[in-house]
C-alpha positions in Angstrom: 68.8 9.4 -33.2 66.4 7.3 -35.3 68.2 4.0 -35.0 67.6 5.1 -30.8 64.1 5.6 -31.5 63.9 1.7 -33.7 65.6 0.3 -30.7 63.5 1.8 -27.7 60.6 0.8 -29.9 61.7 -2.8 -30.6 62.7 -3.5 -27.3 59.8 -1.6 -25.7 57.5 -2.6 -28.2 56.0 -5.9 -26.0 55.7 -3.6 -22.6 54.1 -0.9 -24.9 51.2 -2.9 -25.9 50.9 -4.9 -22.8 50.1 -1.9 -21.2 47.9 -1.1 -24.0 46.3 -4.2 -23.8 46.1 -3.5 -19.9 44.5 0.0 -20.6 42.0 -1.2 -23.6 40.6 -4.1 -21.1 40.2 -1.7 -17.8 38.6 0.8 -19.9 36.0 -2.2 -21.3 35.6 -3.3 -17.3 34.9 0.1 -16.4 32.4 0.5 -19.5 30.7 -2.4 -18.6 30.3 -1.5 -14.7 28.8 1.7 -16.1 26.1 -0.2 -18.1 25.2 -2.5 -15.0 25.1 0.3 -12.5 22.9 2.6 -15.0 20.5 -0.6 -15.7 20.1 -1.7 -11.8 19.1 2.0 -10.8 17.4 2.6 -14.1 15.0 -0.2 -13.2 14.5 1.0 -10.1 13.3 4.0 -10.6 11.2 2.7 -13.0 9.3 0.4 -10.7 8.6 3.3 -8.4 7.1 5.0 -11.2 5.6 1.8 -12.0 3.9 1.0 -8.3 2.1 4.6 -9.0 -0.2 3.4 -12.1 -3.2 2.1 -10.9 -4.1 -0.8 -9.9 -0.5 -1.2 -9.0 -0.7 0.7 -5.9 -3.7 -0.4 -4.2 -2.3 -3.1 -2.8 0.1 -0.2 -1.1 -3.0 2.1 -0.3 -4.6 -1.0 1.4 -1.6 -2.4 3.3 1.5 -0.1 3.5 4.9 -0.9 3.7 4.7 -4.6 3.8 3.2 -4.5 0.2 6.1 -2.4 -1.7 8.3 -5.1 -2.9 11.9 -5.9 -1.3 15.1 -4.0 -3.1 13.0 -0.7 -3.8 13.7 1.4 -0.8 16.2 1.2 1.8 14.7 1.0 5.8 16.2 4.1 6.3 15.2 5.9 3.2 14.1 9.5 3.4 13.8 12.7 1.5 12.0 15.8 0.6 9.1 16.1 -2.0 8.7 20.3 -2.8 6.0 21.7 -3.1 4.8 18.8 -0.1 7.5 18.6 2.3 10.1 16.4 4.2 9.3 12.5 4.5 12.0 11.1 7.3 11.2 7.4 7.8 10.6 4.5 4.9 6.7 4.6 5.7 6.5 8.1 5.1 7.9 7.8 2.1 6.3 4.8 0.4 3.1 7.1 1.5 4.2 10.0 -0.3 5.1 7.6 -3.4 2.4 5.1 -3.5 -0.5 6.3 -0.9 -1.3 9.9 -2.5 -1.4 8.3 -6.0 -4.9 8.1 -7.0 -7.4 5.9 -6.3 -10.0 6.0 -9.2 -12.7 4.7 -6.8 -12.0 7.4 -4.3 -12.3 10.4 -6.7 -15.2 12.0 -7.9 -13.9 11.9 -11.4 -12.5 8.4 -11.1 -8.8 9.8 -11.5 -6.1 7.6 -11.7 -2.8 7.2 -13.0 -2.8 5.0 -15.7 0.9 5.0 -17.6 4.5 6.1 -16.2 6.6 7.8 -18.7 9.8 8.0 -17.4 11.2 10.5 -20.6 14.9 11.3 -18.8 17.1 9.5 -17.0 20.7 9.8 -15.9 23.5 8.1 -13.4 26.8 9.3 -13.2 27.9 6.5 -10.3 26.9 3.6 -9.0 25.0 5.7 -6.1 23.6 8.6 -7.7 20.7 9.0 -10.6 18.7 12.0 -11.7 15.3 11.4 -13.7 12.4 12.6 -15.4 8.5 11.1 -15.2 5.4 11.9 -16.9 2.5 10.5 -14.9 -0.3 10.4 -17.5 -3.4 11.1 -15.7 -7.6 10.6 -16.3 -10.8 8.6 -16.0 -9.6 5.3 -14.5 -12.4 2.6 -14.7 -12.0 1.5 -10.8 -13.1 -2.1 -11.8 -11.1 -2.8 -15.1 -8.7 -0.3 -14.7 -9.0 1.1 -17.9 -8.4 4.2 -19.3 -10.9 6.2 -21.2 -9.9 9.5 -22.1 -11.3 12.2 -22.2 -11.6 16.4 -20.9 -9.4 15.3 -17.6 -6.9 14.0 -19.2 -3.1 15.3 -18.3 0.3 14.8 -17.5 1.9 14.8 -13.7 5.6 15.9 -14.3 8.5 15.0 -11.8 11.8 16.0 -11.5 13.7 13.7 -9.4 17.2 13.0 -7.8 18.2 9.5 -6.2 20.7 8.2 -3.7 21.1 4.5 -3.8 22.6 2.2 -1.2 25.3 -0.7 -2.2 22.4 -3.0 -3.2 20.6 -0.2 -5.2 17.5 0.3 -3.1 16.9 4.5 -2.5 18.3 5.9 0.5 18.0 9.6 -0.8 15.7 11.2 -2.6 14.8 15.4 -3.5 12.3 15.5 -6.1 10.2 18.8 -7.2 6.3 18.5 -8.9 6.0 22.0 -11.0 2.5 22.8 -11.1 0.9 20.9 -9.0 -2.2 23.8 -8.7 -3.0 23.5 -12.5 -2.9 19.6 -12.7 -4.8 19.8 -9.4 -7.7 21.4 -11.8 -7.5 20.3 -14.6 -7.8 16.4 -13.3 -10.4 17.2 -10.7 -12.1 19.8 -12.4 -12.5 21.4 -9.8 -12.1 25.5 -9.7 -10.3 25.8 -5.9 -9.7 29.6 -5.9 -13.0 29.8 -6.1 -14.2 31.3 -2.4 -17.4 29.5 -2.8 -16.2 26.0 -3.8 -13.4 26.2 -1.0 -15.7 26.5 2.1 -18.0 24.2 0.3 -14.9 21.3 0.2 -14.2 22.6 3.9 -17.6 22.0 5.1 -19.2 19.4 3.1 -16.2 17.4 2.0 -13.1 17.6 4.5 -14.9 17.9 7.7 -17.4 15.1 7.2 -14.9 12.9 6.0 -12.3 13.6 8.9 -15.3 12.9 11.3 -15.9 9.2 9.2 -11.7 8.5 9.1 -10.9 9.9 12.9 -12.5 8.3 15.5 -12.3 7.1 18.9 -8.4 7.7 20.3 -7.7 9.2 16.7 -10.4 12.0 16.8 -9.4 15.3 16.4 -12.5 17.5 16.3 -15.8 17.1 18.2 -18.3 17.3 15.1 -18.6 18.2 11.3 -19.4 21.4 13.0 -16.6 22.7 15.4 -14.3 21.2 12.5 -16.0 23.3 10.0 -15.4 26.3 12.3 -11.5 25.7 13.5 -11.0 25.3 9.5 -13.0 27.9 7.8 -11.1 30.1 9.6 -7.5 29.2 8.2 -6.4 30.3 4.7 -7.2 28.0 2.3 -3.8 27.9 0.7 -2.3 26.8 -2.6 -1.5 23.1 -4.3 2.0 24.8 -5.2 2.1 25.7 -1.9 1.2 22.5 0.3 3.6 22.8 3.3 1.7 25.5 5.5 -1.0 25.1 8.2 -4.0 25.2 5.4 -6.2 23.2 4.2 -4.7 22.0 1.0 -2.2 20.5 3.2 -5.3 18.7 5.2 -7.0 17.8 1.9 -4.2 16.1 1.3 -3.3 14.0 4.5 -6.7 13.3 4.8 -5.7 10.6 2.1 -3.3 9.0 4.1 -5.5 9.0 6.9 -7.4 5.8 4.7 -3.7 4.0 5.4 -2.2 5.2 8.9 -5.0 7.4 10.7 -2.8 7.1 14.3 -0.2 8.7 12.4 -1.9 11.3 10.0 -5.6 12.4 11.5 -3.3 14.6 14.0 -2.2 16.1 10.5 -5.6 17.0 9.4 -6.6 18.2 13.1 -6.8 22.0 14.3 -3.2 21.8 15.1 -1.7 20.3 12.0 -0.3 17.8 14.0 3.8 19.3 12.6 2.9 18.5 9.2 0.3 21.1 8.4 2.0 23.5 9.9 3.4 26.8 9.0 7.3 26.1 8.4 10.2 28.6 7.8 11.2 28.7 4.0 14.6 29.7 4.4 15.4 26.8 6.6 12.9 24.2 5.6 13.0 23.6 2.1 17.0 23.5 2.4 18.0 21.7 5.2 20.3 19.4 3.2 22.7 18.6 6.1 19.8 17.4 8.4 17.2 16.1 6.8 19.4 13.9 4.0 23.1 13.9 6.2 25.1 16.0 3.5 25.1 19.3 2.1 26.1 17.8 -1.3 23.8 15.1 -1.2 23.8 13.9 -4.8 27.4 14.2 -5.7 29.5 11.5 -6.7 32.8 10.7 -5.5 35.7 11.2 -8.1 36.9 7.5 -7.0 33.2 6.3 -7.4 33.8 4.3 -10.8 37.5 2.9 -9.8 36.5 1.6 -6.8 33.4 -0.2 -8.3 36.2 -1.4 -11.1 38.5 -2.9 -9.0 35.3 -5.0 -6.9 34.6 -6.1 -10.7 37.8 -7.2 -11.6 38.3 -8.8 -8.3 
């Protein structure tokens, strides 16, 4: 028996560690196809996060889609942002991600976005990523764009998963803000559940400035004054809770009516315009299959990595 074993392993020995050899140098292939793919969507993401700080995004505030750089999102990108809502077309999303961050001029307490911590981040194929940010929030100086802290400064946290196309642009995305409400405060400080400071925003802040934004064929109200009327009477609503017909949902597409009014005064009319609008929870906020074309929409395939490994070694 043990001159049989010496024999098989002298004359196998060669085919043995060929096919070790074979083994060692796919594994090292696959390894390093790992390392790309995590770096290419790791950078990605990270420029997102990037094009939020200002002044980064007021190029994007001032000229939409045509200013977020090529490679970034795919034409066809879509997703859903909770507590906000669906986004289903590539300007809709570059809105959501680079229109709503703040403006420091634009604020009354000169908020802006002034770093992008992106603290966790994760890709288990070439198409899929999961990730934490930390937006760090305060008093932006509109002009210099610095950062002077102070009582309004806090932390914007995001929780994030991305579906890449084969050049690594986003075709997917479902991403959660927790506590949007107490960041809402702290960085405006302003107290919104107070009765008296919500009809004061309705009628001496919203209205007048959706009667400055939507005019001519994009005017939705006839004055300050029947706006003030049509709103006061709808619930004011919740910043955890933006996808409703309220008027924390207007508050916040009257932003977007500085980029695309056509598209968003409708939004901030009496009607809500299908945004603002009062949506079914049980269907809405999970509507995988429609909204993002799978019900497993950030899985990866179990052949994700060998297929990847044989375009590598080809």
């Amino acid at each position: 028996m043990l001159t049989t074993v010496i024999f098989l392993i002298v004359s196998f020995g060669g085919l043995v560690y060929s096919r070790a050899a074979s083994l060692s140098i796919s594994a090292s292939l696959k390894h390093a196809s790992k390392e790309a793919y995590y770096e290419r969507n790791l950078r990605t993401v990270q420029a997102i996060y990037n094009l939020t700080v200002y002044p980064n995004n007021a190029p994007i505030v001032a000229q939409g889609g045509p200013a977020v750089p090529p490679g970034l999102f795919n034409p066809e990108a879509k997703g859903r942002v909770t507590p906000l809502g669906n986004f289903t077309t590539f300007e809709e999303s570059i809105e959501y991600f680079f229109a709503l961050a703040p403006i420091p001029s634009a604020t009354p307490a000169k908020t802006g976005i002034y770093r992008a911590d992106l603290v966790s981040f994760v890709t288990g194929c070439p198409e899929i990523a999961a990730s934490v940010v930390y937006l760090r929030t305060g008093t932006v100086d509109p002009q210099t764009a610095v950062h002077t802290p102070g009582p309004m400064d806090t932390t914007l946290k995001q929780v994030a998963f991305w579906r890449f196309d084969s050049e690594g642009a986003v075709l997917r995305y479902d991403a959660w803000i927790p506590s949007l409400r107490l960041w809402t405060a702290i960085s405006s400080g302003i107290d919104y559940n107070n009765p008296q400071v919500q009809q004061g925003t309705i009628v001496t802040a919203l209205c007048p400035q959706i009667q400055q934004r939507c005019v001519g064929p994009n005017q939705v109200y006839a004055s300050v004054e029947d706006c003030s009327r049509q709103l006061l009477a709808k619930p004011f609503g919740d910043f955890d809770e933006v996808w409703a017909d309220n008027i924390v949902c207007r508050i916040i597409h009257l932003i977007l009516t500085g980029t695309r009014p056509d598209i968003h005064c409708p939004h901030v009319g009496p009607t809500g315009g299908g945004k603002c609008v009062d949506n079914d929870y049980s269907i809405y906020y999970f509507d995988d299959l429609e909204l993002l074309g799978s019900d497993k929409p950030f899985y990866c395939a179990e052949d994700d990595w060998a297929d990847y490994l044989i375009k590598d070694e080809a």
